[in-house]
C-alpha positions in Angstrom: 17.7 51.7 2.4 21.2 50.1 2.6 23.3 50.4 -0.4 24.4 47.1 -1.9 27.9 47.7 -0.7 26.7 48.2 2.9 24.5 44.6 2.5 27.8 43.2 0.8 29.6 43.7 3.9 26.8 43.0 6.6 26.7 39.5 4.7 30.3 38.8 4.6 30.4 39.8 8.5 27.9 37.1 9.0 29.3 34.6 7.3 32.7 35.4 9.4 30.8 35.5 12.6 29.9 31.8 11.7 33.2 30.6 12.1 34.2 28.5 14.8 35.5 30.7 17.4 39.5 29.4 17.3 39.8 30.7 13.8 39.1 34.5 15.0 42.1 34.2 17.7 44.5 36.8 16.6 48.2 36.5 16.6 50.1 38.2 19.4 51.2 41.4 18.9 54.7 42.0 17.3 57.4 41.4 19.8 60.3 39.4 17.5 58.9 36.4 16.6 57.7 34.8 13.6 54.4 33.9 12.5 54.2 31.0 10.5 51.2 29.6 8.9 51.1 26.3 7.2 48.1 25.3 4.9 47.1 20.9 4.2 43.9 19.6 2.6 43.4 17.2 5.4 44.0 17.2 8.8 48.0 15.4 9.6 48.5 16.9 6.0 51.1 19.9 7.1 52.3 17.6 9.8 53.5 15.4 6.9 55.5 17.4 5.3 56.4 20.5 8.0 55.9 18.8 11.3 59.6 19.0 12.0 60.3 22.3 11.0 57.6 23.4 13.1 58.5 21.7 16.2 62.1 23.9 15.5 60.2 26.8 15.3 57.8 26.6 18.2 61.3 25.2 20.7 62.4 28.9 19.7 59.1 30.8 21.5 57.7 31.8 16.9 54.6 31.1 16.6 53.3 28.3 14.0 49.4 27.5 12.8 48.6 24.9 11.1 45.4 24.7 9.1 43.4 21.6 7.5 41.2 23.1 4.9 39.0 20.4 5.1 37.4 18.8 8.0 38.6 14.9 6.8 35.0 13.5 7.1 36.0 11.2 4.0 39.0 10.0 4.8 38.1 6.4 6.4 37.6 3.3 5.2 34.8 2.3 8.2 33.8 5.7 9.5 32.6 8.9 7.9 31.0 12.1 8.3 30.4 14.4 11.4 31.5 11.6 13.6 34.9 11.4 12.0 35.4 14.8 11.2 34.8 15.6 15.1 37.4 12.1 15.6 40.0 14.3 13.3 39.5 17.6 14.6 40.4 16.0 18.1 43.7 14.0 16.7 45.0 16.8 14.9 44.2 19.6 18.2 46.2 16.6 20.1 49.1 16.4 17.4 49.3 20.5 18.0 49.4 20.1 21.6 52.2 18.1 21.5 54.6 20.2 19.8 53.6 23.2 21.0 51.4 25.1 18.0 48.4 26.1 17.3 46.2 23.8 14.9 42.6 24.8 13.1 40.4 22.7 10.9 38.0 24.4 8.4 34.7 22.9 7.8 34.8 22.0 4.6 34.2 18.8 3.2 36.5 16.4 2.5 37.2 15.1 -1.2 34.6 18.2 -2.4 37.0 21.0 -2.0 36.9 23.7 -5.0 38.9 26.9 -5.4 35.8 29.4 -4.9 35.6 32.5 -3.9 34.5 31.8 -0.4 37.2 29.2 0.1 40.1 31.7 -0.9 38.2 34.0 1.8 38.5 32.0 4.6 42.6 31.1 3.1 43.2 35.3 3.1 41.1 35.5 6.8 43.5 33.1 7.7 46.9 34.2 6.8 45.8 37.9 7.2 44.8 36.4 11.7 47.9 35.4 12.0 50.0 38.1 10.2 52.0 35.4 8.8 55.5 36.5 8.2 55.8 32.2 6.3 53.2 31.0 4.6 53.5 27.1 4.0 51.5 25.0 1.4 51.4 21.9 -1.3 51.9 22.8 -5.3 49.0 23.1 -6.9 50.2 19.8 -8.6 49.3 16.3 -6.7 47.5 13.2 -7.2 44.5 14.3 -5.0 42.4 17.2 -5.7 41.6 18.6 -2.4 45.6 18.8 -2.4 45.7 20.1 -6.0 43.0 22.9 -5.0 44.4 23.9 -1.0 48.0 24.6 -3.3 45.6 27.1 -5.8 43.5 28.2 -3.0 46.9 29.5 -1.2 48.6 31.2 -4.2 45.1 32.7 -5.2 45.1 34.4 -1.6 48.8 35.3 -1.7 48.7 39.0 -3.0 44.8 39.5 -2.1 46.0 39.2 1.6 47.3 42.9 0.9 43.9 43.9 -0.6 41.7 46.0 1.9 38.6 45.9 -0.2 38.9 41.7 -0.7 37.7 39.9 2.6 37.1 43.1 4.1 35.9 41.8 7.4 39.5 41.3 8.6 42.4 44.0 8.0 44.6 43.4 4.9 48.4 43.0 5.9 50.5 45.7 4.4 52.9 43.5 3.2 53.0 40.5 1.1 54.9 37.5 3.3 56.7 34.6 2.0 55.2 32.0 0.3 56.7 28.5 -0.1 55.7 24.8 -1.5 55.7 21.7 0.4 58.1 19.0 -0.7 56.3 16.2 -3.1 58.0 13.6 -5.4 55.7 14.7 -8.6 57.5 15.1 -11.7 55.0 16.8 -14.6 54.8 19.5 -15.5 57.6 20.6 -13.7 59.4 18.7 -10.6 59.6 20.4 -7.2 62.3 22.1 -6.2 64.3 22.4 -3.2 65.6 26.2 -3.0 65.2 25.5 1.3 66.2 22.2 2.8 66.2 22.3 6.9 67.8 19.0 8.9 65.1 17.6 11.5 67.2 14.8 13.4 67.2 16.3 16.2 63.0 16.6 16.5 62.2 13.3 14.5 60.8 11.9 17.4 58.4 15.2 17.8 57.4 14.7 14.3 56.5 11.5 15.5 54.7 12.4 17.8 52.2 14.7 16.1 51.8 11.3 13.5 50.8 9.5 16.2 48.3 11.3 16.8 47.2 10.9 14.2 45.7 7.5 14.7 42.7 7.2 12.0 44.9 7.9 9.6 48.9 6.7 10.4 47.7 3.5 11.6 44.3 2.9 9.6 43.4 4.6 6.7 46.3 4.8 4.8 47.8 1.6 5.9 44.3 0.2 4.6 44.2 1.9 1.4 47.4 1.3 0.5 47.0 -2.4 1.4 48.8 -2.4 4.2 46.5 -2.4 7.2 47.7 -5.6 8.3 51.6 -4.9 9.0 50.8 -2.4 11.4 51.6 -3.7 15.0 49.1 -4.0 17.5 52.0 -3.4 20.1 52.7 0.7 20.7 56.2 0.3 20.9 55.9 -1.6 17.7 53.7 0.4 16.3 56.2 3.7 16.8 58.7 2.1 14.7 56.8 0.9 12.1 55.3 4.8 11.8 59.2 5.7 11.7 60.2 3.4 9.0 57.1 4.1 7.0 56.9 7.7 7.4 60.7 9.1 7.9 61.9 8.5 4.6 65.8 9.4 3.8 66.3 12.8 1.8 66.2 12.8 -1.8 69.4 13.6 -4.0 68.2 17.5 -5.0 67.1 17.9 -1.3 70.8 16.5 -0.1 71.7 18.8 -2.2 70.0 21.7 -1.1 71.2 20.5 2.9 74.7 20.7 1.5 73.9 24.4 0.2 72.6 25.6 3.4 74.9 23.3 6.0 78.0 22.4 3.8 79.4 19.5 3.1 80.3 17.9 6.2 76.6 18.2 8.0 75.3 18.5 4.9 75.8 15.3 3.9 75.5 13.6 7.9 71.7 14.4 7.3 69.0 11.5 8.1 66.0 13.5 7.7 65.1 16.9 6.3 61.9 18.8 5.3 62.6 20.6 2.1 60.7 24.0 0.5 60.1 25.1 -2.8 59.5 29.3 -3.2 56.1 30.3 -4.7 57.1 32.9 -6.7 53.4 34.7 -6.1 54.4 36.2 -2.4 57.6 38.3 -1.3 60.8 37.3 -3.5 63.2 36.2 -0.3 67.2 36.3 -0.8 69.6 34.4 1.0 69.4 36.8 3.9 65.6 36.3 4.3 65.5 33.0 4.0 68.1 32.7 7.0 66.2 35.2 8.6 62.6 32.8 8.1 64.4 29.9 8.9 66.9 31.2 12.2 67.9 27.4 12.8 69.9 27.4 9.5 73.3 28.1 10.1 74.8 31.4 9.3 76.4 31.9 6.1 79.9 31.1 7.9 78.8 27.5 8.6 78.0 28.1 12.6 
């Protein structure tokens, strides 16, 4: 007769083996590189706020995932279901491909996600794959809950990531990583904060280009549910700029501030546009030298 620990783990080895294949690829193996893993309610969610910063990352060989915890099969004002959750899988592998990363979308449902136990599962499986060094992510405040809950899922899984006996299908990391916020303009209860602010100029146009292709979203759902479906071009050249002046916004005054921290005045201040990072204080507490170390595009402290 099995013991009820021994069924425990048959069933959660089941359930694991019923994952779509791409989310069991391990990272490689340690050879100097970073591992960053970046976690959005929706597919083109991460690309939003961290596309640029991880078109940085993957121009210097580290490795960068980026995972939709839902599938998107809501987000549409004419289509819905499997057929646009297949639609959305295929723009965001596309948006990945054309930076350079790898990009997963969980199958769960959009506008129905809940912080359960089996969702923070498959967050630790996850994070615990890639043996994220960076682990990106929205606050857990935001005006849509699938956001709201991918932000708890995240800093529920941050220290059980290290706990053998939690998810025990796939090896527990033996040590807590780095943990930080996405950048969002929300205000109560507390206003985000930017302790990292990195310059993207110079890969704008790669950001760009993983919105692009993003095409049932940039240039139809949320033009239409913001009541803007009919300003988009129809022209692609157009089109491209309207997604640049609609979706490249200029830094805020705490995140200039932050660029000035990290760049100093001169380039601090020349920046156009910036992804900025708040630090969950749930993972590893990085200093300055860590956070140089996570982000090696920063300047040294000397200002080279």
């Amino acid at each position: 007769m099995k013991t009820l620990a021994a069924v425990v783990v048959m069933s959660a080895v089941a359930l694991y083996a019923q994952q779509p294949s791409s989310e069991r690829v391990q990272a490689p193996s340690t050879d100097g590189k970073l591992n960053i893993i970046a976690f959005g309610a929706h597919p083109d969610d991460c690309d939003q706020r961290a596309g640029g910063t991880a078109a940085k990352y993957a121009a210097l060989g580290h490795r960068v995932r980026f995972v939709a915890v839902t599938n998107g099969d809501a987000g549409h004002q004419t289509e819905g279901g499997g057929a646009l959750a297949a639609r959305r899988r295929a723009e965001a592998q596309e948006a990945g491909r054309r930076i350079g990363i790898d990009y997963v979308v969980l199958d769960n449902h959009d506008g129905e996600l809940l912080p359960t136990l089996d969702a923070r599962a498959q967050i630790i499986r996850q994070i615990r794959q890639w043996k994220a060094d960076l682990v990106l992510a929205p606050r857990p405040n935001d005006y849509h809950p699938d956001h709201r809950y991918t932000g708890v899922l995240v800093q529920d899984a941050a220290y059980m990531v290290v706990v053998p006996n939690v998810a025990p299908d796939t090896p527990a990391l033996r040590k807590n990583p780095v943990f930080l916020y996405f950048e969002d303009g929300f205000q109560k209860p507390n206003p985000f904060t930017p302790d990292v602010a990195v310059s993207i100029d110079e890969v704008i146009e790669k950001k760009l280009d993983m919105l692009d292709g993003h095409v049932s979203q940039m240039y139809e759902w949320l033009p239409w549910v913001d009541g803007k479906l009919e300003q988009v071009p129809r022209d692609p050249v157009a089109r491209r700029r309207w997604l640049q002046e609609s979706r490249a916004p200029q830094p805020t005054p705490a995140v200039r501030a932050a660029l000035i921290k990290w760049y100093g005045a001169e380039r601090g201040n020349a920046v156009r546009h910036a992804e900025a990072f708040e630090i969950c204080e749930y993972g590893a507490r990085p200093n300055e030298a860590i956070i140089r170390k996570l982000f090696p595009f920063l300047p040294n402290a000397s200002g080279d």
